[in-house]
C-alpha positions as CSV (number, residue, x, y, z in Angstrom):
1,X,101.1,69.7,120.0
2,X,100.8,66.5,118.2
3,X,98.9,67.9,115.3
4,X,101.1,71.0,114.7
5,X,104.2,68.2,114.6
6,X,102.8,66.5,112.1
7,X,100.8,69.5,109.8
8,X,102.0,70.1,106.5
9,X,103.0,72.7,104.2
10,X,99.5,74.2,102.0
11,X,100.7,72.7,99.0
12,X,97.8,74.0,96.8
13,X,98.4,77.7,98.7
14,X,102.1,77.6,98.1
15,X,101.8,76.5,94.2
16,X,99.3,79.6,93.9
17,X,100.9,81.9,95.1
18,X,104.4,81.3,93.4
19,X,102.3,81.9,90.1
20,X,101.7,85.4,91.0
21,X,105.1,85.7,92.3
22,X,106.4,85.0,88.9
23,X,103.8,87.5,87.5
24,X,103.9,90.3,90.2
25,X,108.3,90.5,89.7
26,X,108.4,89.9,86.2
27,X,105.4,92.4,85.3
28,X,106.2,95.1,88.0
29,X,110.0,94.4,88.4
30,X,112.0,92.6,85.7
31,X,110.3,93.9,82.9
32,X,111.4,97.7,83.6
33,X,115.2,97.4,82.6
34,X,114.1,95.6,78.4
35,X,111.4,98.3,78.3
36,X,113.1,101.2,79.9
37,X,115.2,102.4,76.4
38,X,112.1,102.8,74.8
39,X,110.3,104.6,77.6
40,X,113.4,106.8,78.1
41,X,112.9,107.8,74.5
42,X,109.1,108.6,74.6
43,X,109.3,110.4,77.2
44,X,112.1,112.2,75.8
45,X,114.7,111.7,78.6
46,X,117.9,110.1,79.0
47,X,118.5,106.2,80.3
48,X,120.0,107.8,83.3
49,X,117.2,109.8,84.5
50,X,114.6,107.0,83.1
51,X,116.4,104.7,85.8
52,X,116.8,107.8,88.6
53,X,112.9,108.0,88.0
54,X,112.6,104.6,88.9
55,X,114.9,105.3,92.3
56,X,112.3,107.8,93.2
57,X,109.7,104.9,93.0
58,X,111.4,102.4,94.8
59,X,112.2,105.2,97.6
60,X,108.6,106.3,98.0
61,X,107.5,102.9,98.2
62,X,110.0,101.9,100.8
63,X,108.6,104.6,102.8
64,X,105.3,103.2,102.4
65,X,106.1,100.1,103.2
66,X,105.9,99.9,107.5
67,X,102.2,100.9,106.5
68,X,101.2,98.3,104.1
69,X,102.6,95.7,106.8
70,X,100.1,97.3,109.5
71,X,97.3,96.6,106.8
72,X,98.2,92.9,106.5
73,X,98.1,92.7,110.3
74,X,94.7,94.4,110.7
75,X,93.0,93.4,107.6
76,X,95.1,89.5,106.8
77,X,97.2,89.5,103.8
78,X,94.9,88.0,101.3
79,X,92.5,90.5,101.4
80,X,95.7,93.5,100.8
81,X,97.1,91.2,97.9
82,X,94.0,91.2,96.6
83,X,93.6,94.9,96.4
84,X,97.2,94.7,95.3
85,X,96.3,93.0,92.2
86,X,93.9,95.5,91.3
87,X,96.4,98.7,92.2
88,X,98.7,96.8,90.2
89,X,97.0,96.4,87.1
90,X,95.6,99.8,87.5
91,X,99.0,101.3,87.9
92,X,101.0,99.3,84.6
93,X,97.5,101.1,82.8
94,X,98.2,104.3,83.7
95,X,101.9,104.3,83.3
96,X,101.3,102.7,79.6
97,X,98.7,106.3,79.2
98,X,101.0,108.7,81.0
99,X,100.3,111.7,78.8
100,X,104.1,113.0,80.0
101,X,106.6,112.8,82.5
102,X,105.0,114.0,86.1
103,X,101.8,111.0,85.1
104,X,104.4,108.6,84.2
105,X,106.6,109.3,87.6
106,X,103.0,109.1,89.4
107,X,102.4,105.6,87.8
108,X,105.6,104.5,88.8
109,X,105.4,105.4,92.4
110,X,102.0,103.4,92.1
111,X,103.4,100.2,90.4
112,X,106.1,100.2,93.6
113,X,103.4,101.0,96.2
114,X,101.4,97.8,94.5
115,X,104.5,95.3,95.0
116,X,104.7,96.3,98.3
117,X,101.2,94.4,98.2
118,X,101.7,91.6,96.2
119,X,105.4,90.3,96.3
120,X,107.4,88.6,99.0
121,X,106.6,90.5,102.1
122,X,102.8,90.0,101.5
123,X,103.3,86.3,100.5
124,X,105.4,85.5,103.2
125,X,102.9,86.9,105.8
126,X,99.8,85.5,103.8
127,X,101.9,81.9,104.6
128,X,102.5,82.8,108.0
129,X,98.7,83.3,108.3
130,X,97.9,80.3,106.7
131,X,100.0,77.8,109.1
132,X,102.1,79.5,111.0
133,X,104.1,76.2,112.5
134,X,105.6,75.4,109.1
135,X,105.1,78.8,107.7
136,X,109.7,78.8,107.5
137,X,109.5,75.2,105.1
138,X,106.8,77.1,103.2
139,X,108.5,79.8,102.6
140,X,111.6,78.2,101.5
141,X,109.4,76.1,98.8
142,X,107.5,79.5,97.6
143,X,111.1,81.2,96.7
144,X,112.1,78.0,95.2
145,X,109.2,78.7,92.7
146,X,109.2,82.7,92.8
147,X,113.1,82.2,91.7
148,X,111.8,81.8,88.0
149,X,110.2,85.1,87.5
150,X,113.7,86.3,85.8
151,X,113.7,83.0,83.5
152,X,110.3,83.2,82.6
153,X,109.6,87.1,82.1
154,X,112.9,88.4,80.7
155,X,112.7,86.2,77.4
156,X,108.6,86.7,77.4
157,X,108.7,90.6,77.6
158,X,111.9,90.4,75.1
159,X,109.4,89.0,72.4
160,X,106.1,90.5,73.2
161,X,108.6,94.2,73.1
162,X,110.0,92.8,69.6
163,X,106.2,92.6,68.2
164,X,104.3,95.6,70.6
165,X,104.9,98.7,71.9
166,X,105.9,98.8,75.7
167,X,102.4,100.4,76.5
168,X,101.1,97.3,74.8
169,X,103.6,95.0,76.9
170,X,102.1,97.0,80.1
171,X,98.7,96.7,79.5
172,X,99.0,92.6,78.8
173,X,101.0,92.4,82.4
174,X,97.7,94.9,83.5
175,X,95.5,92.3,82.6
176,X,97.6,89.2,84.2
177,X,97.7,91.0,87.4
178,X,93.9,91.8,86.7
179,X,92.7,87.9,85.5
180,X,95.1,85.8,87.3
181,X,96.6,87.6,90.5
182,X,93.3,89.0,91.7
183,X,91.3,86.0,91.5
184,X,94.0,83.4,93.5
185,X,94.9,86.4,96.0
186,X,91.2,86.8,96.5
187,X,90.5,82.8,96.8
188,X,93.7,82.3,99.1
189,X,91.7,85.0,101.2
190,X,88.8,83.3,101.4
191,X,90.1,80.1,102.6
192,X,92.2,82.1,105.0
193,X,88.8,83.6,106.7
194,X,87.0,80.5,106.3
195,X,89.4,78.0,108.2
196,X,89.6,81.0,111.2
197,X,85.7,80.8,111.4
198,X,85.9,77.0,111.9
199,X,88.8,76.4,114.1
200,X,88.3,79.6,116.2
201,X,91.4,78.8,118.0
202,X,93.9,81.4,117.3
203,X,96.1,80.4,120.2
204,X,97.4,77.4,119.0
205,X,98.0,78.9,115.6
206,X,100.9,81.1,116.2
207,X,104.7,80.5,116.4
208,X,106.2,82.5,120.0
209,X,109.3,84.4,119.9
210,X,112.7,82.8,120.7
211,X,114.3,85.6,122.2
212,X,113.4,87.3,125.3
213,X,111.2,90.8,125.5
214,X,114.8,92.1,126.9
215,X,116.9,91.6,123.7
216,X,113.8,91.7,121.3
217,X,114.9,95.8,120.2
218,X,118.5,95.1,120.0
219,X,118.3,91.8,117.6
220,X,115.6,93.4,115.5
221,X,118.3,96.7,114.9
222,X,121.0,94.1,114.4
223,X,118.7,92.3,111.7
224,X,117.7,95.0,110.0
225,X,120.9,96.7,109.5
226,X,122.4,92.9,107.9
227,X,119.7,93.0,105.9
228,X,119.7,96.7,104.7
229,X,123.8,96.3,104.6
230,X,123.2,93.4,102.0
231,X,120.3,94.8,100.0
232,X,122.8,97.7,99.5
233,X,125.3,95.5,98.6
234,X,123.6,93.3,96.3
235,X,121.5,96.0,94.6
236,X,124.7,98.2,93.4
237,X,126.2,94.9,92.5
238,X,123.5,93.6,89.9
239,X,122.7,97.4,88.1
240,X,126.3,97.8,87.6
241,X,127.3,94.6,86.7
242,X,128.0,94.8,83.3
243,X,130.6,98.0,84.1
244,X,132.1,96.3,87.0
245,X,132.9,93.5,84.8
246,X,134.5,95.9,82.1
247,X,136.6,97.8,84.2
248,X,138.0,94.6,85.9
249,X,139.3,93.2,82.2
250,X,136.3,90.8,81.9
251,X,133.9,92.6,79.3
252,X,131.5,90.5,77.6
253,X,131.6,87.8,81.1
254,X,128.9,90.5,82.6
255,X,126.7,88.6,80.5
256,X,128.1,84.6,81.3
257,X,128.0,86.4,85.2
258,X,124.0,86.6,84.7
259,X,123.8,83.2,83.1
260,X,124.5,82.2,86.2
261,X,123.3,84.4,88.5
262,X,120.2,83.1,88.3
263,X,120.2,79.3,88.2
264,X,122.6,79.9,91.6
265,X,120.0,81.3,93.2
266,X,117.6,78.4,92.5
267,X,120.3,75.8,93.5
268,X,120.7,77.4,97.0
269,X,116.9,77.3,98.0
270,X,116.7,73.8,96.3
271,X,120.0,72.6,98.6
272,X,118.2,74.7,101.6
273,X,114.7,73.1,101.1
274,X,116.7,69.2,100.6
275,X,119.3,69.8,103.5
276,X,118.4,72.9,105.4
277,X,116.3,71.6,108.2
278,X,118.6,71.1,110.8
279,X,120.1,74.6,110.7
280,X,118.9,77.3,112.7
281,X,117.5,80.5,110.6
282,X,120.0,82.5,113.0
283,X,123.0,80.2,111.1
284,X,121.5,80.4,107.8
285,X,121.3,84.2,108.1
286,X,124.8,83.7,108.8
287,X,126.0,81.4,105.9
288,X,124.1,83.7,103.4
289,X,125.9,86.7,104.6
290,X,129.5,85.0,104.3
291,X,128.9,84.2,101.1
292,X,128.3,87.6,99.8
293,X,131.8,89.4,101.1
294,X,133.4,85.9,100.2
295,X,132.2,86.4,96.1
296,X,133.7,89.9,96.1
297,X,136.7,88.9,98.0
298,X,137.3,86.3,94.8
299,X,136.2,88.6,92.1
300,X,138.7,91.2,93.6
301,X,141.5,88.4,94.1
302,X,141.1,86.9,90.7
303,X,140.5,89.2,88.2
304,X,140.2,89.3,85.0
305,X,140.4,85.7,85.3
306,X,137.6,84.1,83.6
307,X,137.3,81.2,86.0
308,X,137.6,83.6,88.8
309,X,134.6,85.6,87.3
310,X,132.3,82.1,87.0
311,X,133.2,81.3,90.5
312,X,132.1,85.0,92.0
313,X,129.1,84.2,90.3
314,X,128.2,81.2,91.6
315,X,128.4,82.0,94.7
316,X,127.0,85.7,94.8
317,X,124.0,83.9,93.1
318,X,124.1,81.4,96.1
319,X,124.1,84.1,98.9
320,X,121.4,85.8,97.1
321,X,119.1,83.1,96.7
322,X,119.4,82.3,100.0
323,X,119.2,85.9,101.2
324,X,115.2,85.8,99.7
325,X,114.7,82.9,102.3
326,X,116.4,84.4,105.4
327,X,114.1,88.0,105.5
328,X,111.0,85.9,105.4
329,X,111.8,83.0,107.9
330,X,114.1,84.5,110.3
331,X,111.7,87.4,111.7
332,X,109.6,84.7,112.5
333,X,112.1,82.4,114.1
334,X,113.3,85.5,116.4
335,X,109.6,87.6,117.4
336,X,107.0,85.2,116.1
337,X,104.1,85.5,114.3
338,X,102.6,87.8,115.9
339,X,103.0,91.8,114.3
340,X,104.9,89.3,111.4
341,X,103.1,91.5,108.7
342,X,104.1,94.8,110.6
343,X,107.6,93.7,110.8
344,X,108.5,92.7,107.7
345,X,106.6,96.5,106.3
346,X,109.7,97.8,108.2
347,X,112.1,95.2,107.2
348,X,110.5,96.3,103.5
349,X,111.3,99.6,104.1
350,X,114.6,99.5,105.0
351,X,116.0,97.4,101.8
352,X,114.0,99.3,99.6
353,X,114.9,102.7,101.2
354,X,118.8,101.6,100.8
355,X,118.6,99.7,97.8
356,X,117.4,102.9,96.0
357,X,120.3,104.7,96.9
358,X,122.9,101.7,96.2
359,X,123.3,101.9,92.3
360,X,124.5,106.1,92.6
361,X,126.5,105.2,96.0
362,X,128.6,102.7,93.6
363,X,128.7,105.0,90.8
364,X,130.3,107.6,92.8
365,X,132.6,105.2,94.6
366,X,133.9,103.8,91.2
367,X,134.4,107.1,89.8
368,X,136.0,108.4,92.8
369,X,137.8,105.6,93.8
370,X,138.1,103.2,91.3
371,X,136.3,99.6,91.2
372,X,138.7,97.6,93.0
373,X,138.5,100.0,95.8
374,X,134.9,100.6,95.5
375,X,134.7,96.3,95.8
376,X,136.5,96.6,98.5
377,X,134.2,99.1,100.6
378,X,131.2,96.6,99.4
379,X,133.0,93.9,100.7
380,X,133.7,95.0,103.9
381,X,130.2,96.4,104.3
382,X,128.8,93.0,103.7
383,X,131.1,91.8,106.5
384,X,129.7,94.0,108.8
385,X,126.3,92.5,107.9
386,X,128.2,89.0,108.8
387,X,129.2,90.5,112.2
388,X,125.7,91.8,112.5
389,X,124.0,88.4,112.5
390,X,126.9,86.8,114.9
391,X,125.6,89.6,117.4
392,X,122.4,88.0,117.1
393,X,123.6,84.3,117.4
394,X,125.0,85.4,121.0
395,X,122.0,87.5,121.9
396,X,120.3,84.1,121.4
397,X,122.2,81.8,123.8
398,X,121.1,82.7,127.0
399,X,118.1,81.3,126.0
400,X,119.4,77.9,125.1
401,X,121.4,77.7,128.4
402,X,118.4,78.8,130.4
403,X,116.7,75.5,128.3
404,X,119.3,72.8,129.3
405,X,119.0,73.8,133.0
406,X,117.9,70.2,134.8
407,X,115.2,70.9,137.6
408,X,116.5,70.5,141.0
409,X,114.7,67.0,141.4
410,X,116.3,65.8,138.6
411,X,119.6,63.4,138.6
């Protein structure tokens, strides 16, 4: 037990991988929305159905996903992120040679089922495989990294789209998967098998569960639906941001609101990884999730001010950032590594289910009921998600009491 106190983060693992972080969501995620337009017009369709496409995708994939988390369990997660690489690339090929629509919808669908294979879910159980015992500090530092992949890939795929077509833009992001992806995924894979060949202790590699077999179903529901209550949430918030924005009296601050969307997220992994250690995941689950009802509640309360505005998106870039964290670490905190890569497939598939629903959901809400109202349904949703991981705090103090229990010899 002495040597699992004192083990470390894999430093050299963690830097790896939040390279191919950057390069899995800005090649197969961020890049979509610059390119889209000029997609939408090759293909001859409208931005609208370009995007709804792109729903299709992400729902497909979600329903993939509880699969692709029984392959990292059975086969390890280097060896799928490796194959992920290479799905990827071949996917961002064959959507840049669609010959029409039903190809490019096919290619789509593939470039989905591949980041179910290479992005967080995979990485955080590729860490958990690694060293489980500090597998919750490494994920915090890999999201602190990963959190760059908008300021990195949005200004890069602005100016390689300014000088190629976006075939041209997709088959370069094809090749990074291909050249730099495959070969760390596949390295981080070897040293994976190799250090289980030498210790051959699997025992004492593995984090147990905090919560009884007894609650184990009820907390995992009550996790899941925060989760899928905030990916909801967050994902209607961020594709309709710029409208939102208008309709409140704010205009052009959709675009200061992204400013600082981004850098928020950063800080709150950077004040989590510096002051986070004493809290338990269950309370940062908890802190993240207030966050989110409290940003609308002041966008709602203070609009159109403009420092209102800054203020909702500080701290909706705050909850966010710190939302990336919580679905890696707490899963582990609550059931323990074991089935960790099955898990989080199913965690996967709920957000990504639910998230491609969210940007329509809002669209109707706002043009049935308005944006403040429609706000207002979001917020109270997220605080649903707030009361869901209070459930889970209480579910989790038997335990503790049963802990502090003297023995009967003792004074």
């Amino acid at each position: 037990m002495t040597i699992v106190g004192t083990e470390r983060p894999p430093v050299a693992a963690i830097a790896a991988l939040g390279l191919t972080q950057i390069i899995g969501y800005g090649s197969l995620y961020y890049s979509f929305s610059i390119l889209a337009p000029d997609m939408a017009r090759d293909l001859g369709w409208s931005s609208e159905w370009i995007f709804g496409a792109l729903s299709v995708a992400l729902l497909i994939g979600g329903l993939a996903a509880p699969l692709m988390g029984t392959w990292i369990d059975r086969f390890g997660a280097g060896r799928i992120m490796t194959s992920g690489s290479a799905i990827a690339a071949a996917a961002l090929v064959a959507c840049a040679f669609a010959p029409g629509k039903i190809a490019f919808v096919a290619a789509l669908i593939g470039i989905e089922i591949a980041s179910n294979l290479v992005q967080y879910g995979a990485a955080f159980a590729l860490l958990v495989q690694i060293r489980p015992q500090v597998a919750q500090r490494s994920i915090t530092y890999l999201t602190l990294i990963a959190g760059f992949a908008s300021t990195i890939f949005w200004p890069i795929t602005t100016a390689l789209h300014a000088h190629l077509s976006w075939q041209n833009v997709y088959l370069i992001f094809a090749a990074l998967n291909l050249v730099v992806c495959l070969p760390i995924h596949a390295w981080l894979s070897h040293g994976v098998n190799q250090t289980r060949r030498r210790t051959g202790d699997e025992a004492a590699k593995r984090v147990e569960p905090s919560l009884p077999p007894s609650v184990r179903r009820p907390a995992f529901i009550l996790m899941v639906t925060g989760f899928a209550l905030e990916s909801f949430v967050n994902s209607a918030l961020l594709v309709h941001m710029v409208p939102v924005m208008s309709a409140l009296g704010l205009g052009a601050m959709a675009v200061v609101v992204g400013t600082l969307f981004g850098p928020s997220q950063v800080l709150s992994r950077l004040i989590n990884m510096v002051f986070g250690e004493s809290l338990s995941q269950v309370m940062l689950a908890i802190i993240c999730a207030i966050l989110l009802p409290t940003a609308l509640v002041i966008l709602i309360a203070t609009a159109p001010s403009v420092p209102g505005a800054l203020l909702f998106a500080v701290v909706f870039g705050l909850g966010s950032g710190l939302n990336s964290i919580v679905y890696g670490t707490l899963p582990l905190a609550l059931f323990g590594s074991d089935g960790y890569g099955r898990r989080q497939g199913q965690i996967m598939s709920v957000r990504l289910v639910v998230s491609s629903m969210a940007p329509f959901a809002l669209a109707f809400l706002m043009g049935n009921l308005g944006v403040s109202w429609s706000l207002s349904i979001a917020a109270l949703l997220s605080t649903v998600a707030v009361a869901a991981f209070f459930a889970i705090m209480r579910l989790t103090r038997p335990v503790a009491r049963l802990e502090t229990v003297p023995n009967p010899g003792e004074a």
